[in-house]
C-alpha positions as CSV (number, residue, x, y, z in Angstrom):
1,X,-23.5,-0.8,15.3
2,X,-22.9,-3.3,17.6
3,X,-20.4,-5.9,16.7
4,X,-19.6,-9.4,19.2
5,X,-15.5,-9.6,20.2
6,X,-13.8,-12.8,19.8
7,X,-10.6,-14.0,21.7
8,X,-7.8,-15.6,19.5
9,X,-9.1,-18.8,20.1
10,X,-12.0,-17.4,17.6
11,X,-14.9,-17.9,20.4
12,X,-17.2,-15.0,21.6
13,X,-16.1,-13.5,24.9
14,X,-19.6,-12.3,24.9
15,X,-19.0,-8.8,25.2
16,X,-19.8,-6.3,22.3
17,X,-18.3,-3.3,20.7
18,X,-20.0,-0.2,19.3
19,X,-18.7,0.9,15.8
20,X,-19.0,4.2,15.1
21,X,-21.7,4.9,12.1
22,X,-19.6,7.7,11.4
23,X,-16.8,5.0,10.2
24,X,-18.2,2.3,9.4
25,X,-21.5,2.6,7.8
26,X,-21.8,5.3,6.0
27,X,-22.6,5.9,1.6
28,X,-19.3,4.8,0.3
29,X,-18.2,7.4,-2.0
30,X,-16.3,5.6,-5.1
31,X,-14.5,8.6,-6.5
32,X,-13.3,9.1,-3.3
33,X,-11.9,5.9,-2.7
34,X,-10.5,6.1,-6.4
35,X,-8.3,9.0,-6.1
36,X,-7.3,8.1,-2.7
37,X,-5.1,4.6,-4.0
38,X,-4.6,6.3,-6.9
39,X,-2.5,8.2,-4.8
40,X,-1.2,5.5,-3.3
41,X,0.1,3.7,-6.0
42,X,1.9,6.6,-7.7
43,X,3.9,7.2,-4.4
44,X,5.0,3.4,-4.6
45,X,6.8,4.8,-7.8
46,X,10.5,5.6,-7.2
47,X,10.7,7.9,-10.5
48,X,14.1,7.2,-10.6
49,X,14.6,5.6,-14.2
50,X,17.0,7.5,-16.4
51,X,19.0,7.0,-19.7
52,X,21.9,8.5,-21.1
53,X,21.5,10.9,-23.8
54,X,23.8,11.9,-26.6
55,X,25.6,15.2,-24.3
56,X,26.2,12.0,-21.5
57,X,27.4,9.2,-23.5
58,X,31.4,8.8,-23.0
59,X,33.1,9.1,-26.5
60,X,35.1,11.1,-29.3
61,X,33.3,14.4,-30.3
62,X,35.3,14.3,-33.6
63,X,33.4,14.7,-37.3
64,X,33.7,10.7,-38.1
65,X,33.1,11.2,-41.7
66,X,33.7,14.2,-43.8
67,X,30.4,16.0,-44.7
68,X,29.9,15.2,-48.8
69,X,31.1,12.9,-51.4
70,X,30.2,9.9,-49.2
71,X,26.8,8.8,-50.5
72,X,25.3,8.5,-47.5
73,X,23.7,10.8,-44.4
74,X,26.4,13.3,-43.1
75,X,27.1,12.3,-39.4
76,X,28.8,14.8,-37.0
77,X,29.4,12.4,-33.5
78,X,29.9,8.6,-32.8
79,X,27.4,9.7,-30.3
80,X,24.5,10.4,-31.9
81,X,21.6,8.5,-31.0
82,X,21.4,6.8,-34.5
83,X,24.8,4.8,-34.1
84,X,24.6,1.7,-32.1
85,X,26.4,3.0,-28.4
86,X,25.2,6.2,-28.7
87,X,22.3,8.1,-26.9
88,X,19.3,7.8,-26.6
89,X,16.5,10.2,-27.8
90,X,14.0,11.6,-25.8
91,X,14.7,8.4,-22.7
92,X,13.2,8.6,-19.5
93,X,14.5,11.3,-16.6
94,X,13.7,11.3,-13.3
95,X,10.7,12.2,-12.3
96,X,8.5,12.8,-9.0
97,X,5.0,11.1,-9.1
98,X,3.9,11.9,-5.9
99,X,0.4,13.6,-5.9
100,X,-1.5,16.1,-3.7
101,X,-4.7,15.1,-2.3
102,X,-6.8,16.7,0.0
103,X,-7.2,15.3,4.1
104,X,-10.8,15.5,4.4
105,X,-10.9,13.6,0.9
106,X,-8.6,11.1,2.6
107,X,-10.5,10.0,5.7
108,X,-13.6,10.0,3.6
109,X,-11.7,7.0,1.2
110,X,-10.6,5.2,4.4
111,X,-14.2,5.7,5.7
112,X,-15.8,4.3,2.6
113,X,-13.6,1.1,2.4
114,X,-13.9,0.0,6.2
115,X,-18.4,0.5,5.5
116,X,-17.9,-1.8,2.1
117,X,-15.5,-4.2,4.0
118,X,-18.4,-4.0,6.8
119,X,-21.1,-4.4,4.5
120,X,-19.1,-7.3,3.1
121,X,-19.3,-8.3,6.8
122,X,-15.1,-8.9,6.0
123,X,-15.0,-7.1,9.4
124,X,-13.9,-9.2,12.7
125,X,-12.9,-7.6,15.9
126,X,-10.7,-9.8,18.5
127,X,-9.4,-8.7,22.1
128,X,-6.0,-7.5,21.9
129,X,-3.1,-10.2,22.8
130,X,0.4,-10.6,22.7
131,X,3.0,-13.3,22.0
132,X,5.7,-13.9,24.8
133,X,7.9,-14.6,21.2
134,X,8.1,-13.6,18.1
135,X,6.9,-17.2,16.5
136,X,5.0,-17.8,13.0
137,X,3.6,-21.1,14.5
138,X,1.6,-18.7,16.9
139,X,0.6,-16.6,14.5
140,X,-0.3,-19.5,12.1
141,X,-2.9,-21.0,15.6
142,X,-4.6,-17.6,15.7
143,X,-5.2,-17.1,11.8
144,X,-6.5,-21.1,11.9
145,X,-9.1,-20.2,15.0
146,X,-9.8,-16.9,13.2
147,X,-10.9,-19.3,10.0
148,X,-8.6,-16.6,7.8
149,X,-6.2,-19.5,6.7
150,X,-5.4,-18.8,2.9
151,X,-7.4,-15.6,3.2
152,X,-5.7,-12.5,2.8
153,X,-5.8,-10.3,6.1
154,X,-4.9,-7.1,7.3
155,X,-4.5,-6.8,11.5
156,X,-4.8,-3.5,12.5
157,X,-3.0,-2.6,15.9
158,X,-4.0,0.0,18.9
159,X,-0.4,0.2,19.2
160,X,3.0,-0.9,18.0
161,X,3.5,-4.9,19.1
162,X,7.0,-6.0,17.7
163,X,5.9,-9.8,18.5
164,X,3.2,-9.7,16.8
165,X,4.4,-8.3,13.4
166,X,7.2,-10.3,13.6
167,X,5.3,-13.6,14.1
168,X,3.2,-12.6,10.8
169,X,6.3,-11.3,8.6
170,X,7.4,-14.2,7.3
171,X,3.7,-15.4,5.8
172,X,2.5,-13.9,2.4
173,X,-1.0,-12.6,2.2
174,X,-0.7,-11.1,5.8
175,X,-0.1,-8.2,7.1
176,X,-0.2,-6.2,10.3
177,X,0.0,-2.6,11.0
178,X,-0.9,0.0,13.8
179,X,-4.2,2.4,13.5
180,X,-2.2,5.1,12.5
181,X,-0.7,3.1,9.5
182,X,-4.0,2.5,7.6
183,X,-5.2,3.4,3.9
184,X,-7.2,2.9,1.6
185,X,-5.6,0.6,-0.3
186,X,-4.7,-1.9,2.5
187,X,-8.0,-1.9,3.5
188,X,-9.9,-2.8,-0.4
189,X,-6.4,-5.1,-1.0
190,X,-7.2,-7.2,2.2
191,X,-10.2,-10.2,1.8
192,X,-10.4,-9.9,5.7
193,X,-10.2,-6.6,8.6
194,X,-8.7,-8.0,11.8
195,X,-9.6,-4.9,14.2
196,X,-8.0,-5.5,17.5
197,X,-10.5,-4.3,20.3
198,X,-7.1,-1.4,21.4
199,X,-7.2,0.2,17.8
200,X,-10.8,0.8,17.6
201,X,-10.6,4.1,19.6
202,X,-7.7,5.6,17.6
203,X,-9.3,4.7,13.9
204,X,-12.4,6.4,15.4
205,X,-10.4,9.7,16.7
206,X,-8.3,9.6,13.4
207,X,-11.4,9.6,10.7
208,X,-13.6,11.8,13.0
209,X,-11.4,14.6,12.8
């Protein structure tokens, strides 16, 4: 699949690039692509959350009441969960959320969001460049030319370019990352695919494993 290469300025160079099939038009497999952010998401989790139960709660272990005679419940600890301060029952613990999934079922995820975002024709490729600076205001010129302004974009890098991510850090709804970096879920959470012309090789080497 042939696709035309634009400069920063967002005019055709007039050369052409050949996307792989392979990559970026093939059946998009939904299931896939659903267990793949799936995955995702749950390792965005920390699974740290955690409350004190009645064996953590600082406090006097001594009977507070005696047992009959009272007229009410008998009550053994200041620290049982049904005084105000004490434990709680059955709170959260810490727990891992990470999930297993298969590499082959990864690639085919990534494969099936870069043909939808193709199909979509959300797909631009643009010659790689460089800032002499990290500066937003360059960044903000190229997304303008581009015609992405207010669109949520994902730039995809051949290789790490410190300027560049740095110029695009401070502006929400944009992101930039290397070839190596990409998933599923960037790719479906971004409105536009920025491919620069150096990552194209290295997504191609990395899905066609």
């Amino acid at each position: 699949m042939k696709v035309a290469v634009l400069d920063i300025k967002g005019k055709d160079t007039g050369r052409k690039v050949d996307l792989s099939d392979a990559v970026f038009k093939i059946e998009p497999n939904n299931h896939a692509i659903y267990l793949d952010v799936k995955q995702y998401t749950a390792h965005q989790r920390q699974g740290t959350h955690k409350t004190k139960e009645r064996a953590e709660i600082a406090g006097s272990t001594r009977k507070i009441k005696k047992q009959k005679g009272t007229g009410t419940a008998r009550a053994g600890s200041i620290k049982s969960p049904i005084f105000r301060g004490g434990g709680r029952i059955f709170g959260p613990r810490p727990k891992d959320y990470s999930q297993k999934l298969n590499k082959n079922v990864k690639r085919l995820a990534r494969k099936s969001a870069l043909s939808l975002k193709t199909k979509e024709k959300a797909v631009i490729v643009v010659e790689d460049f460089n800032f002499e600076s990290p500066k937003t205001k360059d960044f903000i010129a190229v997304l303008k030319s581009l015609g992405l302004e207010n669109k949520k974009s994902l730039f995809v890098l051949g290789d790490s370019n410190n300027n560049v991510y740095l110029s695009s850090r401070n502006l929400k709804g944009y992101e930039v990352i290397t070839n190596s970096e990409l998933s599923t879920y960037k790719i479906l959470n971004a409105n536009n695919i920025v491919l620069l012309e150096g990552s194209l090789e290295g997504i191609e080497t990395n899905l066609n494993r």
